[in-house]
N, C-alpha and C positions, 0 to 999 in steps of 0.2 A: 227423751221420754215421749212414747206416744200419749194420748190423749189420753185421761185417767178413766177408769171404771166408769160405764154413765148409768152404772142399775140401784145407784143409790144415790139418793138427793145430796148433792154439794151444799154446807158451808162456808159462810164466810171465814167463819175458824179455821175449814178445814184449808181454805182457799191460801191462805196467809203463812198455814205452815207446811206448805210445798218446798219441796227440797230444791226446786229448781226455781229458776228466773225467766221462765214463760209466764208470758200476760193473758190470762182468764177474764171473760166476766163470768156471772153467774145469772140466770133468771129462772127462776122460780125451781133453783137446786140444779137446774143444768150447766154444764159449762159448755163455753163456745171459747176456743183459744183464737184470741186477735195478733190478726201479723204484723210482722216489723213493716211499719210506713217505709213508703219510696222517697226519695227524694224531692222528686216530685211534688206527692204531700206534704212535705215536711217544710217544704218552703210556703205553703199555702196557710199551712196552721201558722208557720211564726209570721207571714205578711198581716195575715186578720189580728192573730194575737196583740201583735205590737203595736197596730192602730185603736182596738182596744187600751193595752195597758197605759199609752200616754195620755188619753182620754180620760183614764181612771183612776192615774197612780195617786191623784189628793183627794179621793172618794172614801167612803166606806164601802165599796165593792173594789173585790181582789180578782183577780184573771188567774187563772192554773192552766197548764197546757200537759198533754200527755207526755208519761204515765200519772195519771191519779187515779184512786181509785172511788168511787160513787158509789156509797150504800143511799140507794135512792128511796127507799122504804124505812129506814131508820133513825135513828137520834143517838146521841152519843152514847143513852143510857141502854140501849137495846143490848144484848147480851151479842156474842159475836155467833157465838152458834147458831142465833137465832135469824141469822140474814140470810136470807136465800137468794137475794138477790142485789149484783152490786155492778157498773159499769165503770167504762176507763174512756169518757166521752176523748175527741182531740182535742177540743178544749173548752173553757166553763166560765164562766161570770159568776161569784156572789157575793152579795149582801148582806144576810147576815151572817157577822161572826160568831153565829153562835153553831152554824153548819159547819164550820172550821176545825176539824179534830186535830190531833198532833200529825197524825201519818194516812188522813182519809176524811173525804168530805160526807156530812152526816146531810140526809134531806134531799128535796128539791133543790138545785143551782138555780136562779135566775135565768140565765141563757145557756143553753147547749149549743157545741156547734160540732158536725159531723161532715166529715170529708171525707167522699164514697171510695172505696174501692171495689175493684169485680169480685172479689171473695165476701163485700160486709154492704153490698147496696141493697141487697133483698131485707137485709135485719135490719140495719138503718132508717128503712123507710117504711118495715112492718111493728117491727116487735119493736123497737126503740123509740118508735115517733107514738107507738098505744101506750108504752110504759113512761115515759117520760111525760104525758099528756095526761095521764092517771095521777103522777106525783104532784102533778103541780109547775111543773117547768113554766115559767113563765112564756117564755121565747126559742123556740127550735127550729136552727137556720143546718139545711142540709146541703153542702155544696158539693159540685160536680165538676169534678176538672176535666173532664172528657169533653163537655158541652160550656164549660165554663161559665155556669151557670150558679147562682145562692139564690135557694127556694125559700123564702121565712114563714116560719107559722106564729102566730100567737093568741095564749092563754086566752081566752073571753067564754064565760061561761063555762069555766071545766072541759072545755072545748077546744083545742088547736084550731083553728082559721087563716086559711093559707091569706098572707099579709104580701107578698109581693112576689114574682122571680124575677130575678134581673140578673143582667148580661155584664160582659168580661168589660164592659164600657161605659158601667153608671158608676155614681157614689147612690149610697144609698145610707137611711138610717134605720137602725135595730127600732123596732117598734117601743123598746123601756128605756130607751136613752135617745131621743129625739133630735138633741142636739149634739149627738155624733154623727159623722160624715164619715165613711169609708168606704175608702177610693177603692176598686174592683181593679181597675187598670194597674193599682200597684199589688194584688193580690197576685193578679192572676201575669205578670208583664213577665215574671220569670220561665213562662211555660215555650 
């Protein structure tokens, strides 16, 4: 199926009862359809992912890795029609269980993390780093396999403030988790 109608604003409603199994986001009723990660990626998200999740697994923060979907503007109670805007970050930190829906995270996540491709680095680092920095994200780390590089921003004043970039050969730590260490060399050593 080619891309659906774009002359009328997308719900979340509408998003969810697609007859097909391509991954959408939505902003602000637009869709943008995101492509299937390379492998490439895919080893990138589960290297960060997994130095997160052992980090985290006796916490009250959870790790999700893609597909999920992110109603970044809403709460559980929001009606579904009423979401115009919903993301499928690579993968998310959070804290409260209360942004924990059964099938979709409601709210801000704590940390996003996005791993560029040439099709999704212009939105990544426009529209998603303004929207996510409007919600509340705490922490928005955008990595680069190209340059093998993890750029972080973090929340301060309603504000993103770029917090560090660093290369295929530091550890480095998430600005909200301080004493976490992850190793770059094992992120990126599969490339």
């Amino acid at each position: 199926m080619s891309l659906p109608n774009q002359n009328h604003p997308w719900t979340y409603a509408d998003y969810v009862n697609f007859p097909e199994e391509k991954r959408y986001e939505g902003i602000d009723g637009v869709l943008f359809m995101t492509p299937s990660p390379t492998p490439r990626h895919q080893r990138i998200v589960t290297a960060l992912s997994a130095q997160f999740f052992d980090f985290l697994q006796h916490s009250s923060c959870e790790v999700f890795v893609a597909p999920i979907d992110v109603c970044l503007f809403a709460t559980k109670d929001t009606p579904l029609h009423d979401i115009k805007d919903w993301y499928i970050p690579d993968f998310i930190v959070v804290c409260d269980k209360q942004k924990i829906g059964d099938e979709r995270i409601y709210g801000a996540p704590d940390l996003i993390v996005e791993v560029l491709s040439p099709s999704t680095a212009k939105h990544d680092r426009i529209t998603k780093f303004h929207n996510y920095e409007q919600a509340g994200v705490r922490e928005y780390w955008i990595v680069d396999p190209v340059h093998e590089t993890v750029e972080k921003y973090a929340l301060q004043d309603q504000k993103f403030h770029q917090a560090g970039v660093h290369y295929k050969d530091e550890t480095i730590c998430p600005h909200i988790f301080p004493k976490l260490f992850i190793s770059l060399p094992k992120v990126f050593a599969s490339m």
